[in-house]
C-alpha positions in Angstrom: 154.3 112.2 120.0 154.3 109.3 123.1 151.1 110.6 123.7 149.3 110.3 120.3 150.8 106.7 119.4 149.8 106.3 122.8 146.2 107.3 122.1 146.2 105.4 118.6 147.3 101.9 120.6 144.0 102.5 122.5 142.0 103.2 119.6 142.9 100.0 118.1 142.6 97.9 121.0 139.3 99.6 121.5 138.1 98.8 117.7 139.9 95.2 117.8 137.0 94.6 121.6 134.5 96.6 118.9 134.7 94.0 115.8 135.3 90.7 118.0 131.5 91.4 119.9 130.1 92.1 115.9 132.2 88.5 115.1 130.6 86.8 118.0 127.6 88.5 117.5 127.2 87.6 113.4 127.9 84.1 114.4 125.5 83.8 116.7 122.5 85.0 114.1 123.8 82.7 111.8 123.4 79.7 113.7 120.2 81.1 114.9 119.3 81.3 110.7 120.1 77.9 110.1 118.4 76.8 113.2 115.0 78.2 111.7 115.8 76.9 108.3 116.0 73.4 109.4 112.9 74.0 111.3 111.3 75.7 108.6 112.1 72.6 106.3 111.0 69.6 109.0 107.7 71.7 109.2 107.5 72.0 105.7 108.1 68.2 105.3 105.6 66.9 108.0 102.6 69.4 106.1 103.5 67.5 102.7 103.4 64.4 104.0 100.0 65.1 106.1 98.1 66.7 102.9 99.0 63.7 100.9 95.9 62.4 99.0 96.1 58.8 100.5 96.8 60.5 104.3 93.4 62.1 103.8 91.3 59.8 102.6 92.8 57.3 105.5 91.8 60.1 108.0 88.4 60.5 106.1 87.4 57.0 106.6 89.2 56.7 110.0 86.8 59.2 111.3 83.8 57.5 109.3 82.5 60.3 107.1 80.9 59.6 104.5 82.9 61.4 101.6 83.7 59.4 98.3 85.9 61.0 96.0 84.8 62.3 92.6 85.1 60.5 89.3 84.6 63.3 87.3 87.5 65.4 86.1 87.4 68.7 87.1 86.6 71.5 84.2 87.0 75.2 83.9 83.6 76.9 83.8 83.6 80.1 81.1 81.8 82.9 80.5 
């Protein structure tokens, strides 16, 4: 009987090691998560404000070409 409680303590302490490294190891992938989320978003953030419609025309003239934009509204050609 000494034996099998004796056994069962080193089971648990065994499973306790087990689901501490998982603990550690979940929060670890969670900070690495929000770490790309944040970076996902400031990426995100600097493309919408670099394909802005006044960012491009200042880079169009900027760079001197000779691009004017249309007047016309756009329309949906049908068959």
């Amino acid at each position: 009987m000494i034996v099998f409680i004796g056994l069962l303590c080193i089971l648990m302490v065994e499973n306790r090691y087990a689901c501490d490294k998982q603990l550690a190891q979940i929060v670890k992938l969670k900070k690495a998560l929000e770490d790309a989320k944040y970076e996902a978003l400031t990426v995100n953030a600097e493309l919408s404000q670099h394909s802005r419609q006044s960012n491009v025309k200042r880079l169009i003239s900027d760079q001197g070409i000779d691009i004017a934009e249309s007047t016309l509204p756009p329309f949906i050609i049908k068959k």
